[in-house]
LOTOR-932430 format. One record per atom (N, C-alpha, C): x, y, z; atom name. Coordinates in steps of 0.001 Angstrom, whole numbers, plus 500000, padded with zeros to 6 digits. Layout:
! residues N
        x        y        z   name
        X        Y        Z     CA
...
//
This chain:
! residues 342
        x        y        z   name
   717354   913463   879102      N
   718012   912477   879971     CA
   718184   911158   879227      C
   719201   910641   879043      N
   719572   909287   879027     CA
   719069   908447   879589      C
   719129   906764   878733      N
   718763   905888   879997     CA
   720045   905465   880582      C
   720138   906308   881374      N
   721537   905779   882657     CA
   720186   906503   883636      C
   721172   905285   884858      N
   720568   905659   886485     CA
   721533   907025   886926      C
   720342   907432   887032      N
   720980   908961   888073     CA
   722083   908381   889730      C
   722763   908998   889646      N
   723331   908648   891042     CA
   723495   909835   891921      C
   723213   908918   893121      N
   723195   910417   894261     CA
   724653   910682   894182      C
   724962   912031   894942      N
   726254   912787   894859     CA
   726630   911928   896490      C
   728236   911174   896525      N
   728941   911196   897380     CA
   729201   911974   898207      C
   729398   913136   897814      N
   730263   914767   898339     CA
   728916   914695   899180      C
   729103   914425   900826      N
   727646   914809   901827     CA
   727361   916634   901524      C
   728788   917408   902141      N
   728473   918413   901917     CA
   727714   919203   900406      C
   727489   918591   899367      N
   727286   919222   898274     CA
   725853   918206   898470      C
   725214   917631   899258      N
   724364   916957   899510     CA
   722860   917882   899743      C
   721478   917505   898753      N
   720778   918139   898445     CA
   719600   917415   898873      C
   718721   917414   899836      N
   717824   916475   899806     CA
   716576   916848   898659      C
   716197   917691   898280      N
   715310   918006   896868     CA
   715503   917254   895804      C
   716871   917346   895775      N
   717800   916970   894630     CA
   717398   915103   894991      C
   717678   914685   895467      N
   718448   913377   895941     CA
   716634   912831   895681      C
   715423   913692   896683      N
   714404   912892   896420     CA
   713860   913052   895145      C
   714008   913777   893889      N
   714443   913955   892255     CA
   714683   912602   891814      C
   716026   912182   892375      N
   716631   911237   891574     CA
   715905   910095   891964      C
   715594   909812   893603      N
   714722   908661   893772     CA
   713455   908369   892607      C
   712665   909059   892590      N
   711781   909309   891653     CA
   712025   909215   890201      C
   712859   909417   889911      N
   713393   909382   888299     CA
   713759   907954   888276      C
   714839   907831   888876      N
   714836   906083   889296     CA
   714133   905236   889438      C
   712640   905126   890385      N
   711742   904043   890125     CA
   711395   904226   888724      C
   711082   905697   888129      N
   710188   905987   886800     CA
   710859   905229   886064      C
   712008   905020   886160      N
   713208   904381   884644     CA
   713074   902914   884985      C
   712910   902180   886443      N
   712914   900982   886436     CA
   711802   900440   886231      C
   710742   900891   886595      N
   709514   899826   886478     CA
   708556   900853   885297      C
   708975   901839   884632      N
   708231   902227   883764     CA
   707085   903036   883814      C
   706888   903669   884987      N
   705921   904549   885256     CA
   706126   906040   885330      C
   705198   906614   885056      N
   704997   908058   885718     CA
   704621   908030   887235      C
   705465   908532   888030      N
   705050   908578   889117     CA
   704419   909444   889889      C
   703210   909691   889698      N
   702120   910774   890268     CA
   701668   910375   891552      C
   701266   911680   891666      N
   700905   911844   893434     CA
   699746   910455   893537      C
   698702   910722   892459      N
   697756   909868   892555     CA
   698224   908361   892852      C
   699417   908142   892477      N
   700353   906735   892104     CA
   700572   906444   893879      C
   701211   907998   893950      N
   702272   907594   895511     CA
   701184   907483   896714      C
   699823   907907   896263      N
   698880   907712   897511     CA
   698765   906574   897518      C
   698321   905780   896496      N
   697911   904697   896054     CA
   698426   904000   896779      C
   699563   903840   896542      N
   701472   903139   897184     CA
   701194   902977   898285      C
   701336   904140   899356      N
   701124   904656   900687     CA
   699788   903539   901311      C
   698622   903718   900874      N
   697513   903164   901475     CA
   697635   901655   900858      C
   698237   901109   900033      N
   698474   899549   900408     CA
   699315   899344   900672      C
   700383   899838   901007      N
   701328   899741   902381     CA
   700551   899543   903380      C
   699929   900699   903843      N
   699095   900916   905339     CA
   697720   898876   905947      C
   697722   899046   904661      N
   696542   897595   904140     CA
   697707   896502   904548      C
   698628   896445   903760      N
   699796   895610   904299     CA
   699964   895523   905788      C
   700257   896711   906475      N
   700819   896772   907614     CA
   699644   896010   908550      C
   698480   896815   908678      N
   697563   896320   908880     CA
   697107   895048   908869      C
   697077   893946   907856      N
   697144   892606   907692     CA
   697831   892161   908594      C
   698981   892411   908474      N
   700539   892190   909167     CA
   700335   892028   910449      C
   699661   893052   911098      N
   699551   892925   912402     CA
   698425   891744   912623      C
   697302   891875   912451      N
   696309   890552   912687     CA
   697075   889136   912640      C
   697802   889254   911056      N
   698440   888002   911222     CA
   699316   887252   912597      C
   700491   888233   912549      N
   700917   888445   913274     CA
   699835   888421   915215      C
   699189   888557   915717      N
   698646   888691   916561     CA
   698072   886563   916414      C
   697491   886097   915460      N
   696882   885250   915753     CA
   697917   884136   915479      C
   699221   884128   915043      N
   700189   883719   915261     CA
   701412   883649   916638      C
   701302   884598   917219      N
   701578   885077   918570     CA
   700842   883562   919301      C
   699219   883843   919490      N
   698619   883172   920202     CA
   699171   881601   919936      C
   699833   881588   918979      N
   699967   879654   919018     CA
   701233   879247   919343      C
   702113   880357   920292      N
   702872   880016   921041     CA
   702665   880016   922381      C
   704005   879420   922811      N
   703906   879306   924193     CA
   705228   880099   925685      C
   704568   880007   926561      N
   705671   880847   926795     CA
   707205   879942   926884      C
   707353   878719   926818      N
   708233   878183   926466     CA
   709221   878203   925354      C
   708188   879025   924184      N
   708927   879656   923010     CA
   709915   880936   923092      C
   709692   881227   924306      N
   710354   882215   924096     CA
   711325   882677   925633      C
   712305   883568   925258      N
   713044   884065   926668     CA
   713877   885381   926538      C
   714043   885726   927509      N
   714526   887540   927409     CA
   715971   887610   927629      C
   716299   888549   926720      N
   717441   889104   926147     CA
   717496   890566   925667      C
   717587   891242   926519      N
   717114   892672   925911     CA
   715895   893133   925274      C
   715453   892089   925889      N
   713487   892664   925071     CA
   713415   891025   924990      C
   711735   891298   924039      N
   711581   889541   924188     CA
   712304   888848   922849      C
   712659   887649   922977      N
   713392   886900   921772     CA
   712334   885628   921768      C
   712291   884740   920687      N
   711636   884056   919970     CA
   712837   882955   920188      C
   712727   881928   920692      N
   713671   880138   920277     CA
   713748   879564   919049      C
   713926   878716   918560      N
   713548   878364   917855     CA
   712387   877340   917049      C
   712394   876474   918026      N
   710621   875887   918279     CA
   709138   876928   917894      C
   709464   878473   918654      N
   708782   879686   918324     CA
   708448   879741   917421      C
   710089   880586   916488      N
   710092   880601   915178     CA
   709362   879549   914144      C
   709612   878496   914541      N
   708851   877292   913443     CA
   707585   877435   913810      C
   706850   877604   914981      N
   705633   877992   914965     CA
   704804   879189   914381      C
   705714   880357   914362      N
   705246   881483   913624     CA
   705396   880829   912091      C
   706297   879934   911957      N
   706523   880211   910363     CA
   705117   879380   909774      C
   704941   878258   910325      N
   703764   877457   909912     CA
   702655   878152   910100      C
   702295   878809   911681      N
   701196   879757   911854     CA
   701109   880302   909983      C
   701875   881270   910110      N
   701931   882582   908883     CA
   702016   881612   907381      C
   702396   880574   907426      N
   702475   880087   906088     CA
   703506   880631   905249      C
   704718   880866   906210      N
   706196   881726   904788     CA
   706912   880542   904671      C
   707107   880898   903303      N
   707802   879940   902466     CA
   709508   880223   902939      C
   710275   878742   902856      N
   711804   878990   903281     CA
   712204   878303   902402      C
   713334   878827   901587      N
   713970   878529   900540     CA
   715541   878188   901197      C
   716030   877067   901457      N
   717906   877227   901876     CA
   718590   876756   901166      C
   719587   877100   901257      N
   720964   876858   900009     CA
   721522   875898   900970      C
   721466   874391   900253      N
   722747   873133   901129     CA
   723378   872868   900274      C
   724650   872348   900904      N
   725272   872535   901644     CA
   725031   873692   902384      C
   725761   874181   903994      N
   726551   875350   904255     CA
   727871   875335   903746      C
   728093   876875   903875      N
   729693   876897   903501     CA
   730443   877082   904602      C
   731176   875894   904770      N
   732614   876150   905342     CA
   733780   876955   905685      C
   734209   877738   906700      N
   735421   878561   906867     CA
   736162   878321   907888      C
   737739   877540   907357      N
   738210   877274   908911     CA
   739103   878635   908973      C
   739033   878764   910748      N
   739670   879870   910924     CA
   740565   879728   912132      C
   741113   880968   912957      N
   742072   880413   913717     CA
   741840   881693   914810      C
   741448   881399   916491      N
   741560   882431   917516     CA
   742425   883272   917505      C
   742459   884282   918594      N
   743673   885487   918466     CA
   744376   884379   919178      C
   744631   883425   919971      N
   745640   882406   920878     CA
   745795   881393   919536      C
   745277   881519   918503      N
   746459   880489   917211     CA
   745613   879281   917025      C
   744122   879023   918105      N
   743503   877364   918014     CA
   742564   877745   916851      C
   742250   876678   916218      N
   741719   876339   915058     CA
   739897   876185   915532      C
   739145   876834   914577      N
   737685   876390   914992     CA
   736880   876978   913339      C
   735632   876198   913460      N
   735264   876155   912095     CA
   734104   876811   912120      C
   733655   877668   910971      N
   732001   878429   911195     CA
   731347   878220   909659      C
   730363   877641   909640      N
   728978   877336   909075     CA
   728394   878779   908288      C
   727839   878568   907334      N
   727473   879692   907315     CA
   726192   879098   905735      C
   724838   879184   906719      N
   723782   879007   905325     CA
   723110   880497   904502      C
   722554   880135   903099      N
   721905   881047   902831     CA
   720566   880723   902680      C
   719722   881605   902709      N
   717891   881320   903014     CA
   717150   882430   901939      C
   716261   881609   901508      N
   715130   883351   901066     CA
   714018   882591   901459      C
   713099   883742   902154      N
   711617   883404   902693     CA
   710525   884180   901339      C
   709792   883836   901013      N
   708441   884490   900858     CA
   707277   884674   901616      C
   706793   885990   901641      N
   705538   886008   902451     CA
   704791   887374   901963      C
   703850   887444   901502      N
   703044   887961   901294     CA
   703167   888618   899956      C
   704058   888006   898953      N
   704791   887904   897573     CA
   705549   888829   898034      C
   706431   889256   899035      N
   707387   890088   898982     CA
   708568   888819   899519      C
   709954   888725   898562      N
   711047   887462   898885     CA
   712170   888551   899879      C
   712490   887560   900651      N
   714057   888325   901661     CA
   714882   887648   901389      C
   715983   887769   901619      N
   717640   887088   901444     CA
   718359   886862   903298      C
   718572   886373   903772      N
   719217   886294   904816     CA
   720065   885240   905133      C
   721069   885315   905651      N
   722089   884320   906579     CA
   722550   884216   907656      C
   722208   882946   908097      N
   722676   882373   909170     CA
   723798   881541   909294      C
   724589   882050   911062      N
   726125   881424   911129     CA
   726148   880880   912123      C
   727217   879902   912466      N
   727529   879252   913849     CA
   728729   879052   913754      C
   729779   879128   914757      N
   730776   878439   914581     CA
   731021   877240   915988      C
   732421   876973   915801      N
   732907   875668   917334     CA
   732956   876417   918810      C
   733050   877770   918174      N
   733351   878265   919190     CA
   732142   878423   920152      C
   731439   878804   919342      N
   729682   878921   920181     CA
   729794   878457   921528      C
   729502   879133   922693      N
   729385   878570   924427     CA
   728214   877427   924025      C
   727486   877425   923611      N
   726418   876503   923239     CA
   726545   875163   922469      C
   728074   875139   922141      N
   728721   873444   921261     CA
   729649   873496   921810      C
   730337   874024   922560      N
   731929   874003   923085     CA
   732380   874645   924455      C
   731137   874311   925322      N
   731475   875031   926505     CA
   730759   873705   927593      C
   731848   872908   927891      N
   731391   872031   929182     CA
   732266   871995   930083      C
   731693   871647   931108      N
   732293   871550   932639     CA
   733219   872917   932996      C
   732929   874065   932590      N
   733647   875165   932992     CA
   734563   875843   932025      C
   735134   874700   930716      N
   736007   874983   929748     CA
   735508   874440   928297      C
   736447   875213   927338      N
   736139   874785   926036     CA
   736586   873962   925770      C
   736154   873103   924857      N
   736644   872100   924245     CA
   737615   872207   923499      C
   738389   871003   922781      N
   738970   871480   921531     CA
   738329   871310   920527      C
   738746   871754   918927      N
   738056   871443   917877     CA
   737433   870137   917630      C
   738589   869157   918310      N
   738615   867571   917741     CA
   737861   866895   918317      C
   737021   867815   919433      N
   735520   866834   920377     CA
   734498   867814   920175      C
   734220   868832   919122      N
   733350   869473   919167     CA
   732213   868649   918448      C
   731084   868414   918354      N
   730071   867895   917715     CA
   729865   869285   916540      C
   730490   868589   915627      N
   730201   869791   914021     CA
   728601   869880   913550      C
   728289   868460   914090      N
   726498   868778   913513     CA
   725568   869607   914510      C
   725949   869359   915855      N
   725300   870898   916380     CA
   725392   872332   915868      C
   726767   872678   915261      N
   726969   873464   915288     CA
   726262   874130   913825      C
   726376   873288   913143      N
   725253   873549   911497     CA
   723792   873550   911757      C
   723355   872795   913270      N
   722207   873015   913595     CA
   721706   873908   913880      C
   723010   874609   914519      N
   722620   876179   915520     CA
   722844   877229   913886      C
   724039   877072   913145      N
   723660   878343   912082     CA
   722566   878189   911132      C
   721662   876652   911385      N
   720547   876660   910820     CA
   719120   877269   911326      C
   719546   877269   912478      N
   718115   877859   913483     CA
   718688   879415   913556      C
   719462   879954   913215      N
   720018   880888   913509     CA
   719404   882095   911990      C
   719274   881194   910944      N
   719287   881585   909871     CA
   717843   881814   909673      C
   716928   880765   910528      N
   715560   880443   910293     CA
   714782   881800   911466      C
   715461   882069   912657      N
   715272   883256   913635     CA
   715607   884699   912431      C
   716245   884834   911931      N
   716811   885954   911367     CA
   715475   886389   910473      C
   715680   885297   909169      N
   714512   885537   907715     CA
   713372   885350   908394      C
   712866   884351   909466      N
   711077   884927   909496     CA
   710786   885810   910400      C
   711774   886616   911305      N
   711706   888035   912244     CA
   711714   888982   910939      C
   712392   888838   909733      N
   712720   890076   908925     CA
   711506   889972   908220      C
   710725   888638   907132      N
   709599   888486   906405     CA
   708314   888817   907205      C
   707912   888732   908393      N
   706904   888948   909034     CA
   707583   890887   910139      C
   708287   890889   909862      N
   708562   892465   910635     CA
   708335   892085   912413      C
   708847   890671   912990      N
   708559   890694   913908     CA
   709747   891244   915289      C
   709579   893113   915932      N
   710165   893487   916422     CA
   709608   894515   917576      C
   709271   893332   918466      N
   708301   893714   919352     CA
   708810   894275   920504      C
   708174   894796   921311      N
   708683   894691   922629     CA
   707867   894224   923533      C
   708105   894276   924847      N
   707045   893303   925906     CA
   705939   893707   926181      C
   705675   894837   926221      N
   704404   895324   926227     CA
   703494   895584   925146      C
   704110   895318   923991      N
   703396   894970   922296     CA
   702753   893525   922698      C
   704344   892647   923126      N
   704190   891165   923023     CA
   702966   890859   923926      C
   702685   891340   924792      N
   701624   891373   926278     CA
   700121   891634   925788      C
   699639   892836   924512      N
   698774   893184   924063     CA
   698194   892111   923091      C
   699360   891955   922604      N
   698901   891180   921337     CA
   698664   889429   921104      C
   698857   888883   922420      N
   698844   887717   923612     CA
   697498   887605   924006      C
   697351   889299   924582      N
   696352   889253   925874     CA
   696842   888630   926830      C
   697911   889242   927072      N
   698682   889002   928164     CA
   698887   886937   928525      C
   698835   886653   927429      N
   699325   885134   927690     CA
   701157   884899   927432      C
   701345   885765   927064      N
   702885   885672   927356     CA
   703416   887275   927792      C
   703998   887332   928838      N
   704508   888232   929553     CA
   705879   888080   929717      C
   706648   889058   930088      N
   707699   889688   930711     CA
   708200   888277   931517      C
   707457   888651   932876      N
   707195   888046   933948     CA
   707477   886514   934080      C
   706233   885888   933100      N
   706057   884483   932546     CA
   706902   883691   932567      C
   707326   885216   931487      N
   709121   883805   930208     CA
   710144   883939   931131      C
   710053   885143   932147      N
   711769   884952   933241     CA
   711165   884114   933966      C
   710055   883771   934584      N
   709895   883067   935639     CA
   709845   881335   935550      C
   709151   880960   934183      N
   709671   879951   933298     CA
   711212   879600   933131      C
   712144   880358   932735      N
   713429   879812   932758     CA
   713813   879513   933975      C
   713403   880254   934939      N
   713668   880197   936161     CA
   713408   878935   937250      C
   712299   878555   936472      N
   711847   877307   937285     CA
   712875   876591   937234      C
   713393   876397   935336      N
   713861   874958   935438     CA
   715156   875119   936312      C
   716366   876663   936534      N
   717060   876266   937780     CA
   716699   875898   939143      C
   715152   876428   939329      N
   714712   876113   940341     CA
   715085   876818   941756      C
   715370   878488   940895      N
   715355   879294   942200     CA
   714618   880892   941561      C
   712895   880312   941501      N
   712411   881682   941598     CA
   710842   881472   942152      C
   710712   882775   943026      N
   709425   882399   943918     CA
   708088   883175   942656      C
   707674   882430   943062      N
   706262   882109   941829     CA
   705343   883003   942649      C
   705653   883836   943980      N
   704644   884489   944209     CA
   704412   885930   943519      C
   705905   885936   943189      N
   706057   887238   942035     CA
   705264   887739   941000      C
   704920   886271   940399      N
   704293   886489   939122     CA
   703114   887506   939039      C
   702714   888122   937831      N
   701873   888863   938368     CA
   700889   888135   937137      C
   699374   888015   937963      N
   698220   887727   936506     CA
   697866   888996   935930      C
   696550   888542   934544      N
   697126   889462   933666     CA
   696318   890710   934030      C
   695484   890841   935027      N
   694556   891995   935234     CA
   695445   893066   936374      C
   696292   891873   937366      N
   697645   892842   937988     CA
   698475   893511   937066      C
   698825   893389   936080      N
   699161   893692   934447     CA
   698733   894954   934329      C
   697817   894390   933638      N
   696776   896071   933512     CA
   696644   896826   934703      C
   696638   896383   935564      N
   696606   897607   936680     CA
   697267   898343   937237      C
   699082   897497   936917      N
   700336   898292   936830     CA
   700424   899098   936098      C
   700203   898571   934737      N
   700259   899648   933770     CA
   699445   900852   933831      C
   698226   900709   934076      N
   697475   902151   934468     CA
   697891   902717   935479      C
   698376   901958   936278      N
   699211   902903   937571     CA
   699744   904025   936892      C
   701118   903309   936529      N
   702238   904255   935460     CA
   701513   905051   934575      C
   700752   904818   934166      N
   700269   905778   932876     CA
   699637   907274   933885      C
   698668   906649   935054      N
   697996   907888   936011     CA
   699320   908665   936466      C
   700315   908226   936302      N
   701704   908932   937442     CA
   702309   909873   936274      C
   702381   909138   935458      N
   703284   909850   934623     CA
   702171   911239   933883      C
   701181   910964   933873      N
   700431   912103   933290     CA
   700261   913231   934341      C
   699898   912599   935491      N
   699848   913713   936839     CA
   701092   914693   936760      C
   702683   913614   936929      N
   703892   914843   936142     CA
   704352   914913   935691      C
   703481   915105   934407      N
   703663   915689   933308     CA
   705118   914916   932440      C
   705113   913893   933008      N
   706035   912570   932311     CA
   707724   912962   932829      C
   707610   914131   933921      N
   709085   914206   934432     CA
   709366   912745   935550      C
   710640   912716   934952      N
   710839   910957   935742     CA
   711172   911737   937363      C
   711480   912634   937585      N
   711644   912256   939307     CA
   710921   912499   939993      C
   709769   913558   939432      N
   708646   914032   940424     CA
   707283   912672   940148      C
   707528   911727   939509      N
   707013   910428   938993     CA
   707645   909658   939820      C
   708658   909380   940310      N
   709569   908463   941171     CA
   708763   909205   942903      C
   709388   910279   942914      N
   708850   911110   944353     CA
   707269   910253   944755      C
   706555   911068   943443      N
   705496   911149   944243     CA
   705011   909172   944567      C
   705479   908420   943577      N
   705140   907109   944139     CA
   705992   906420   945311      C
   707339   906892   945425      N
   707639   906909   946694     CA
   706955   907565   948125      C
   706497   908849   947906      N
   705566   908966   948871     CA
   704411   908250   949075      C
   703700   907518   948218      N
   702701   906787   948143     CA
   702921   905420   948868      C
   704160   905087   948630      N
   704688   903648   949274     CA
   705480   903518   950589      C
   705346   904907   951306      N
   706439   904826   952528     CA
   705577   904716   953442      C
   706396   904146   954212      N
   705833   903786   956021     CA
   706681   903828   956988      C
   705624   904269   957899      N
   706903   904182   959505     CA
   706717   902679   960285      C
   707905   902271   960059      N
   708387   901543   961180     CA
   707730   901458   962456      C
   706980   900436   962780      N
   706558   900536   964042     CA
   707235   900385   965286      C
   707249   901238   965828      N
   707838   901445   967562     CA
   708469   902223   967291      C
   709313   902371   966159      N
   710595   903597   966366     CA
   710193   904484   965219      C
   709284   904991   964542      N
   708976   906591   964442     CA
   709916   907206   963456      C
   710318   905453   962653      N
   710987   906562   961331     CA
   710245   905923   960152      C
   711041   906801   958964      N
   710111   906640   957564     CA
   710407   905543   957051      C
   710184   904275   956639      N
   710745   903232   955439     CA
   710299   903792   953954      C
   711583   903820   953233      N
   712009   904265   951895     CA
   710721   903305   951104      C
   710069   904294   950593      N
   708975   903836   949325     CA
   709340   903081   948028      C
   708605   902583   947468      N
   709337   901994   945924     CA
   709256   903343   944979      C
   709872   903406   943822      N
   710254   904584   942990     CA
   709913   903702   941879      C
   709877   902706   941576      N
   709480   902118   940075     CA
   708171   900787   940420      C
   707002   901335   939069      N
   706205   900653   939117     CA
   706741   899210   938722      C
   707983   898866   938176      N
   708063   897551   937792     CA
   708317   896517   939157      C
   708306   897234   939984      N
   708683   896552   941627     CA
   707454   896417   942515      C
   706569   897010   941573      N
   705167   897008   942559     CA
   704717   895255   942679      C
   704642   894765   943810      N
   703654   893169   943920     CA
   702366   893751   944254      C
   701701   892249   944161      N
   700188   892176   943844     CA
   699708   893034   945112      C
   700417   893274   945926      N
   699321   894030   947929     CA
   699927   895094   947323      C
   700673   895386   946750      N
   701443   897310   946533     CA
   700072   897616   945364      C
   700105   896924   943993      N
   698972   897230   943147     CA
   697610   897020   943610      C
   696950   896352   944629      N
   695618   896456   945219     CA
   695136   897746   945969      C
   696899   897860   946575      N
   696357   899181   947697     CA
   696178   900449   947124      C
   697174   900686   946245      N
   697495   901834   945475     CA
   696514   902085   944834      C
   695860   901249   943830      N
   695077   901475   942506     CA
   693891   902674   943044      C
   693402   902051   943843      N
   691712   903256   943956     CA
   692713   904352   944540      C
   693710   904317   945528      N
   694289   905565   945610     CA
   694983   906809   944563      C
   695413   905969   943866      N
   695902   906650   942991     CA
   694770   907037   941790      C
   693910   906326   941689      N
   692996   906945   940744     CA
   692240   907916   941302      C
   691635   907877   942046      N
   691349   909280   942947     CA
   691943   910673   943218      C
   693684   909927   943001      N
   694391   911532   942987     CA
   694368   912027   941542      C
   694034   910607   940362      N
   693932   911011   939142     CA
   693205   911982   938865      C
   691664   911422   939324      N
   690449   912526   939176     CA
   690822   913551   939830      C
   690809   913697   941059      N
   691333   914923   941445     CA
   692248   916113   940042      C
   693228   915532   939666      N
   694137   916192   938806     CA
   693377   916526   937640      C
   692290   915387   937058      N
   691568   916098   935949     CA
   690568   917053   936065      C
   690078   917066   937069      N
   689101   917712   937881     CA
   689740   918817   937676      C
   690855   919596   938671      N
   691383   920734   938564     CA
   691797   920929   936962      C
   692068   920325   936022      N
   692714   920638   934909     CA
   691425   921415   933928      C
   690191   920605   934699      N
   688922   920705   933790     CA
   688789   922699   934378      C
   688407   922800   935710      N
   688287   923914   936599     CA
   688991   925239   936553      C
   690909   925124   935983      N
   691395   925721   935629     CA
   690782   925847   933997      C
   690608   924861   933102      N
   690023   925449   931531     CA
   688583   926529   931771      C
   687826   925808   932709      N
   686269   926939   933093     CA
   686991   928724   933243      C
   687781   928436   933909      N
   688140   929540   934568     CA
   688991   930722   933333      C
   689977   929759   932753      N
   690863   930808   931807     CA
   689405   931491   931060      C
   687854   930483   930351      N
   686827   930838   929403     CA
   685811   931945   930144      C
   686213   932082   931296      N
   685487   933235   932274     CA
   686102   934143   932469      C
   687942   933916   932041      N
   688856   935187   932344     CA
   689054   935904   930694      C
   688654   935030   929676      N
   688691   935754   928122     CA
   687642   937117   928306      C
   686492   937002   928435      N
   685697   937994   927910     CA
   686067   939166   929416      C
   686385   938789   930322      N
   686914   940179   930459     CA
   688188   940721   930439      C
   689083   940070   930250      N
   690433   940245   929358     CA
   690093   941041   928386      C
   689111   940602   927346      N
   688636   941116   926299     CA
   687989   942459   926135      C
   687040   942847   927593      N
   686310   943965   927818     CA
   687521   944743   928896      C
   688090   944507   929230      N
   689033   944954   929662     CA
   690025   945831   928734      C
   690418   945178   927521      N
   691615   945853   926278     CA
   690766   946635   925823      C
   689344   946804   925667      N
   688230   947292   925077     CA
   688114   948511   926033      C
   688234   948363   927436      N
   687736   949672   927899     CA
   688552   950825   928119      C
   690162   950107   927724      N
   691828   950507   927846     CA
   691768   951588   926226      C
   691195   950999   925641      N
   690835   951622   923988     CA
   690399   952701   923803      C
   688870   952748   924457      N
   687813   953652   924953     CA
   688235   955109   925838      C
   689290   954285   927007      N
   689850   955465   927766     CA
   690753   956358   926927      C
   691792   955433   926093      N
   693163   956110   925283     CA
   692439   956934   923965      C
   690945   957055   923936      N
   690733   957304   922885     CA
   689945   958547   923753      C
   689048   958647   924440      N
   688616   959378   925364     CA
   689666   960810   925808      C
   691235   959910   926303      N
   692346   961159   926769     CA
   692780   961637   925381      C
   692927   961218   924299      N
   692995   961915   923380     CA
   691943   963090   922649      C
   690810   962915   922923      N
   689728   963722   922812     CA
   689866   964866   923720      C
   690014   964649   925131      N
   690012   965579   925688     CA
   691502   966496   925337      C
   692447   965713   925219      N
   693755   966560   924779     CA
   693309   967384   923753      C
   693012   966830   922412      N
   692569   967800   921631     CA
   691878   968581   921892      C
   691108   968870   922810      N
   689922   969743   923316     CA
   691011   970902   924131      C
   691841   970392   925331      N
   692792   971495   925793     CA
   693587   972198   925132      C
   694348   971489   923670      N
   694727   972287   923055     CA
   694109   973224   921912      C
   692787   972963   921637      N
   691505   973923   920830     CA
   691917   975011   921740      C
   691347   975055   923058      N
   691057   975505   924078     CA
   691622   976641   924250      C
   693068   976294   923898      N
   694777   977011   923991     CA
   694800   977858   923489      C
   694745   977386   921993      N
   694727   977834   920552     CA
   693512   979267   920578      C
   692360   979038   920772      N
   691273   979690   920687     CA
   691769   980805   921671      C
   692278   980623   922754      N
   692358   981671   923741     CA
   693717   982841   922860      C
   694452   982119   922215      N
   695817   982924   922477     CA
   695016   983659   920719      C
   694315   983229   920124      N
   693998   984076   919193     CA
   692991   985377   919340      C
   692458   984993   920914      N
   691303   985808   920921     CA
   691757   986813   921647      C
   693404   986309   922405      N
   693928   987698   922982     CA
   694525   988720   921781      C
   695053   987927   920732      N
   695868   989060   919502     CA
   694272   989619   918911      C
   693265   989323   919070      N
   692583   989998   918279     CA
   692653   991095   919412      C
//
């Protein structure tokens, strides 16, 4: 082999994964100069795992030095930017930015003119460097959206808008350098439930000043939802409707005076604090119950082996038994029809 880099084959169909993880391997060997042995790739593997590991602690005691003001929901939880600068100082990553931004004027599909920002960044953290960029333009609802309409270019404030592809740039590289891609119930654990779901909507919510705070749930109602769901979903067997059913049956009531059913809740995320008080010992009780029988049915299959077992055993004994005697009727046969020719 040459020193040229191997290249994977384009052609998918003529596509080899043996082959392809070959060339990976030949490739680090040619760049950084090693033999790459198993002993090497364990090696690799378990300070990765040491990495990851770190990662998370860090990560966890960085968490704690926000607030729920740092943050607000958007398809899972998102980080502000106030956040972000707090994780970044928490964690100690280095931010490297390229200033100026660069400039691009451009023009809507309707022909108006608006301008977009665009910085470059590298973070360090944990001697591993990232590359990332952040953008903004005039158009942003967030620099160019008052009293119902957009502005034009010629009243847009341009330094917001380098502000926003600067915070934009700074959200991107320390979510990518720290691997931070959580979801709410990570974000909830790794808190200890000091920032929730719940919290950060009910927080934004204040400041319009239309959400009832009796909603909120503290963090041991938390945990007790969640074990709800976890007892339901194991009882069946993680099918979502007989999981919906049976907590709807759990939550229905009749109407007093008139003798009909009121429709139960079907999702634990709707349970309030009197639905999770009442439920909990109930439902853990039907838990035990369920492990109970699960335990009762295992006793039972270990009492149905050995005679299953003496059972195929005595099926053996018999088929071996009617064959004995067969051979014996046909001796029997045999012996007679010779003793008549004699």
């Amino acid at each position: 082999m040459g020193n040229e880099l191997i290249d994977s084959t384009n052609n998918f169909e003529d596509f080899d994964v043996l082959k392809a993880k070959e060339n990976i391997k030949r490739n680090f060997e040619f760049k950084n100069g090693v033999k790459l042995t198993k002993e090497l790739i364990d090696e690799k593997i378990k300070d990765a795992e040491l990495v990851q590991y770190a990662l998370r602690k860090l990560v966890k005691q960085a968490y704690k030095h926000t607030s729920v003001d740092d943050w607000y929901e958007k398809g899972g939880p998102q980080l502000k930017g106030k956040g972000i600068n707090t994780i970044k100082n928490a964690l100690r990553i280095s931010v490297r930015v390229n200033h100026p931004p660069e400039k691009t004027e451009c023009f809507d599909p309707d022909g108006n003119p608006y301008v977009e920002y665009t910085y470059e960044g590298y973070s360090t953290f944990l001697g591993i460097e990232n590359y990332e960029i952040g953008s903004a333009n005039s158009k942003d609802k967030f620099v160019a959206f008052r009293n119902g309409s957009w502005l034009p270019l010629s009243q847009v404030n341009l330094t917001n808008v380098k502000k926003k592809a600067l915070t934009n740039l700074y959200v991107r590289i320390i979510k990518r350098a720290a691997g931070l891609s959580h979801t709410w119930p990570e974000i909830e654990e790794l808190t200890e439930f000091k920032i929730t779901k719940e919290l950060v909507k009910a927080n934004d919510a204040r400041k319009d000043g239309d959400y009832d705070f009796g909603t909120i749930l503290a963090p041991h109602l938390l945990r007790a939802r969640r074990q709800i769901r976890q007892w339901i979903l194991e009882m069946s067997e993680r099918e979502g409707d007989i999981a919906r059913t049976y907590l709807q049956t759990k939550t229905s009531y009749y109407i007093d005076g008139y003798g009909r059913l009121a429709q139960g809740i079907d999702n634990t995320n709707d349970l309030l604090p009197k639905h999770i008080k009442y439920l909990y010992p109930i439902i853990q009780e039907d838990y035990k119950r369920y492990k109970d029988n699960l335990l009762l049915k295992k006793e039972q299959k270990k009492e149905e082996k050995p005679k299953e077992e003496k059972k195929k055993a005595d099926v053996v004994i018999d088929a071996k038994e009617e064959k004995k005697q067969t051979v014996n009727k046909i001796k029997k046969i045999v012996n007679n029809i010779i003793d008549k020719d004699r």
